[in-house]
N, C-alpha and C positions, 0 to 999 in steps of 0.2 A: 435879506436886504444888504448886509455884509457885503457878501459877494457880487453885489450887483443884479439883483433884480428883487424889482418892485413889485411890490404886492398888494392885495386888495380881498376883501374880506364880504361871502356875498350869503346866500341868505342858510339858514342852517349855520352859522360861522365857519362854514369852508373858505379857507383859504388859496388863492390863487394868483398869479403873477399877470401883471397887469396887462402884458402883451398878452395873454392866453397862449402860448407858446409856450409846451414842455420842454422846447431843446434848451429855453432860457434856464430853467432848472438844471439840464445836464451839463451846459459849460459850468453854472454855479459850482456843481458835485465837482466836476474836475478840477475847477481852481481849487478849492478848497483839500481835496485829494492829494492833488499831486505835488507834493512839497517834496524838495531837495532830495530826500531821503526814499522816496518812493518812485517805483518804475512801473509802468501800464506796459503789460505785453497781450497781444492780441493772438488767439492762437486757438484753437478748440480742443478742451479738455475731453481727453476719452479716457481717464483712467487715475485714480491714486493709487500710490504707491506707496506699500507697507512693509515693510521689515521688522521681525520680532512684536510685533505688535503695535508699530509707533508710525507715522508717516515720515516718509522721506523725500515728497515731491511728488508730483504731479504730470504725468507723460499725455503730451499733446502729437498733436500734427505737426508740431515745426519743433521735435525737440521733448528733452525732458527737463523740465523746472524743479530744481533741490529746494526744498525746504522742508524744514521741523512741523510747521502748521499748517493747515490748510482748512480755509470756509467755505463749506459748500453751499451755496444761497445761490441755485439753479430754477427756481421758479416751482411753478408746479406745470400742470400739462393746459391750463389758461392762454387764451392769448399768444399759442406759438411764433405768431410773426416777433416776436418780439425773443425768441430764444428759448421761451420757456417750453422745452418740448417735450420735456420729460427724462431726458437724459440721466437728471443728476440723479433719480432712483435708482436707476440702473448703475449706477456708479456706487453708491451707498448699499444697495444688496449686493454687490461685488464682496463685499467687506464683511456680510455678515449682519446688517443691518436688517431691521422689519419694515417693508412695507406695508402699512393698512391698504384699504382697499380703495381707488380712488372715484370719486363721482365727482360730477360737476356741482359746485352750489353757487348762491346769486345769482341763477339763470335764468332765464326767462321759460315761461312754460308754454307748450303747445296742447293745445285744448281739440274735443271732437269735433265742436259744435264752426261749422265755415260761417256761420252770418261774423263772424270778425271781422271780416273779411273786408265789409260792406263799412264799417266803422275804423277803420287803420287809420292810427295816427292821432285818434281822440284820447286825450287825457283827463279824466277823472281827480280829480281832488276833494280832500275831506270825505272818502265813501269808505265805508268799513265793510270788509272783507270775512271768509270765515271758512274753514276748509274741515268736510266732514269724509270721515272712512268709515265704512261699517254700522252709518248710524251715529258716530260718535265726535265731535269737533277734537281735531288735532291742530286747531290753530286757530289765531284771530289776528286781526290786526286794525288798521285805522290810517289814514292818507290816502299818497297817493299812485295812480297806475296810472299804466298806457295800451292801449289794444294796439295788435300788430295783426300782419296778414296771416300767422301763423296763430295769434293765440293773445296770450297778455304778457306785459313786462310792466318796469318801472318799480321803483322804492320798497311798498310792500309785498310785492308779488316776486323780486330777487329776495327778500327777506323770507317767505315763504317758502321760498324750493329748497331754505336748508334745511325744513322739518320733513321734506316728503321723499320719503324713501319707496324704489321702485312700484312707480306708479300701476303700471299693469296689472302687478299681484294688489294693489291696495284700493284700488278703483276709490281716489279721491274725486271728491267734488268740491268745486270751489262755488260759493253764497256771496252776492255782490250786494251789501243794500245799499243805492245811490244817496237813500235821504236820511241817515244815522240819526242827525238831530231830534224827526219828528216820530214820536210811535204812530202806529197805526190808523188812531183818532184824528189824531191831530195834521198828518195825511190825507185823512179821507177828506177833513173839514179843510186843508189846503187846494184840495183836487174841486172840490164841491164851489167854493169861492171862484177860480179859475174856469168852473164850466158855468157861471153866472155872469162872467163875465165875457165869454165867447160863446153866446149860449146860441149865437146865429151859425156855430161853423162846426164845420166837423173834427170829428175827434184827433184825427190827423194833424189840422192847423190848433187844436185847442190847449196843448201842452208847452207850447214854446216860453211858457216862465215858468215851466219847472224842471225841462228836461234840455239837454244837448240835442239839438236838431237833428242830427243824422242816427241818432237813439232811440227815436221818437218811433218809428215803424217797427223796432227789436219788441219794445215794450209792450206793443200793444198785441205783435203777434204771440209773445209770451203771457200776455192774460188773456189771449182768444176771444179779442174784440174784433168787431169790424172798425178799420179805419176810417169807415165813407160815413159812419152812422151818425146824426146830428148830435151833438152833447146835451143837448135838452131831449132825447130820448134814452139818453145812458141810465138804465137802472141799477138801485140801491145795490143788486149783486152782480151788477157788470164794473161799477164803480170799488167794490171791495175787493174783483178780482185783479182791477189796474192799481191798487194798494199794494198787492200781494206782488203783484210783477214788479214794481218800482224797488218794493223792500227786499226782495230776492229774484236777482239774475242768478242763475245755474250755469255753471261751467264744466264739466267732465274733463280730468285730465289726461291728457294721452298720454306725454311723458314730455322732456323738457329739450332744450334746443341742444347742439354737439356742443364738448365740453369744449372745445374750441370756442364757442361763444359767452362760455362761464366768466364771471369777475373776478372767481378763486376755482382754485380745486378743493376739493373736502377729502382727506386721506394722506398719506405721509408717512415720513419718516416717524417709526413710533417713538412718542412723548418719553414712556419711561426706558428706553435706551438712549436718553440726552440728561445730561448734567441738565437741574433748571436754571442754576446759579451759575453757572459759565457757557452753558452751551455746547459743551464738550462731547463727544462721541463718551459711551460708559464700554465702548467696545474697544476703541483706536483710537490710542493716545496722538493727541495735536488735531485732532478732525472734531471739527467745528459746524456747526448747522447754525442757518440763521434764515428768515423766512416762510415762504408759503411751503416748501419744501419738507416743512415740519407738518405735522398730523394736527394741525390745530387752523382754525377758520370760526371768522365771526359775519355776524348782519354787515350790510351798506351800513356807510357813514363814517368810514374811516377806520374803522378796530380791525381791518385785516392789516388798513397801511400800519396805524401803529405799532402792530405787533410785530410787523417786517425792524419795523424802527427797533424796536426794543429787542428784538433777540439779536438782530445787528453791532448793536452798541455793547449789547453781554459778549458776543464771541469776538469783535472787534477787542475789546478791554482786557481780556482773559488774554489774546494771543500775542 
């Protein structure tokens, strides 16, 4: 607000600038930046430069830049249109540093199953999720998703992809139950109310106050009903198997979208060759890491931006 731009506060308490224009943030950064004492050069970094162990500057395309310090806060391989290419590993293994290994996380997954296909662009809320390997649940969660042409995304499902590691060797499944609130029972006796009430139509028109409309034909082919069949002919175990389909959609994962589509990278520069307390290379004295660039990555909701924030402010402070 300082700076000049006005903010607005929406729901989650994410914060956001009133215009919804990023670039309004980036003039903010540069006024705020670039005081008397500081110079912006534009130039692409291909190389630090070490002597005896210490940096001495930075050699670009247009030139070599002298200096004592230098922060490397290149992004991760996320999001390239925006620079993050992946460069700065290659710069930091120049030097002797460890790269972990990089994968995509908070990305969206692609699934076997095409009926998505048929549903793109529905979003789901309040449905609890639950992702099994082996027989064995390696995750759970609760909110909400979005199906796409490829598969699923949105909130819980970017929160997901950072527990699942190479999908093909682990043959995950993901477990969708649309109605968390209700068990089983209390289901059955919601479905039963519902077919008393459209007891003249068929099964097909008789779900629209419990289900998303365009959902309605996934469901019923997953419990192996007929969709034509009148609802006052649904029996007691046609009825417990549209329970069963409602409380668990099956997902199969294939594997997840290019890391180019990820919100972070997951892998980096390794943690214990960084000062935690300044940020510092523990290799090369005056090199600095701050960012996604580092080997640390968390859930949506802002704990990747903070942590961008806060190693910022440590390597900024320290240099």
């Amino acid at each position: 607000n300082e700076y000049g731009v006005e903010t607005k506060i929406e729901r989650g308490g994410r914060v956001f600038p009133v215009s919804d224009k990023a670039a309004d943030v980036v003039k903010a950064l540069r006024k705020f930046a670039l005081k008397p004492n500081v110079k912006l050069k534009k130039a692409d970094a291909q190389k630090i430069l070490v002597e005896s162990g210490a940096v001495t500057g930075v050699k670009t395309d247009k030139g070599v830049i002298k200096g004592e310090r230098v922060i490397l806060c290149t992004g991760g391989k996320s999001y390239p249109l925006t620079g993050s290419d992946g460069s700065g590993y290659k710069m930091a293994a120049a030097l002797g540093h460890t790269v972990t290994e990089l994968n995509p996380s908070l990305v969206p997954i692609v699934t076997e199953e095409k009926w998505v296909r048929g549903v793109m662009g529905l979003t789901l809320k309040n449905v609890a999720v639950k992702v099994k390997s082996g027989g064995k649940t390696v995750y759970e969660d609760f909110g909400e998703m979005l199906f796409t042409h490829f598969g699923v995304s949105g909130p819980i499902i970017l929160s997901m992809s950072a527990h699942l590691r190479d999908p093909q060797k682990n043959k995950y499944r993901i477990e969708i139950d649309l109605k968390p609130a209700l068990d089983e029972k209390k289901l059955s006796q919601r479905i039963t109310r519902d077919f008393e009430k459209y007891s003249r139509k068929q099964l097909i028109n008789a779900l629209d106050d419990l289900l998303p409309k365009n959902l309605i034909p996934t469901i019923i082919t997953l419990a192996g009903l007929d969709p034509r069949k009148s609802v006052s002919q649904i029996t007691k175990a046609e009825r417990a198997a549209l329970v069963g389909a409602v409380k668990c959609v099956p997902l199969n994962v294939r594997g997840f979208r290019p890391i180019e589509e990820a919100i972070v990278t997951s892998g980096g520069i390794k943690t214990s060759e960084i000062n935690p307390s300044t940020m510092e290379s523990k290799l090369i004295n005056g090199l600095f890491f701050a960012g996604e660039i580092i080997d640390a990555d968390g859930y949506t909701g802002g704990y990747n931006l903070q942590m961008a924030y806060s190693t910022a402010y440590l390597a900024g402070t320290n240099v």
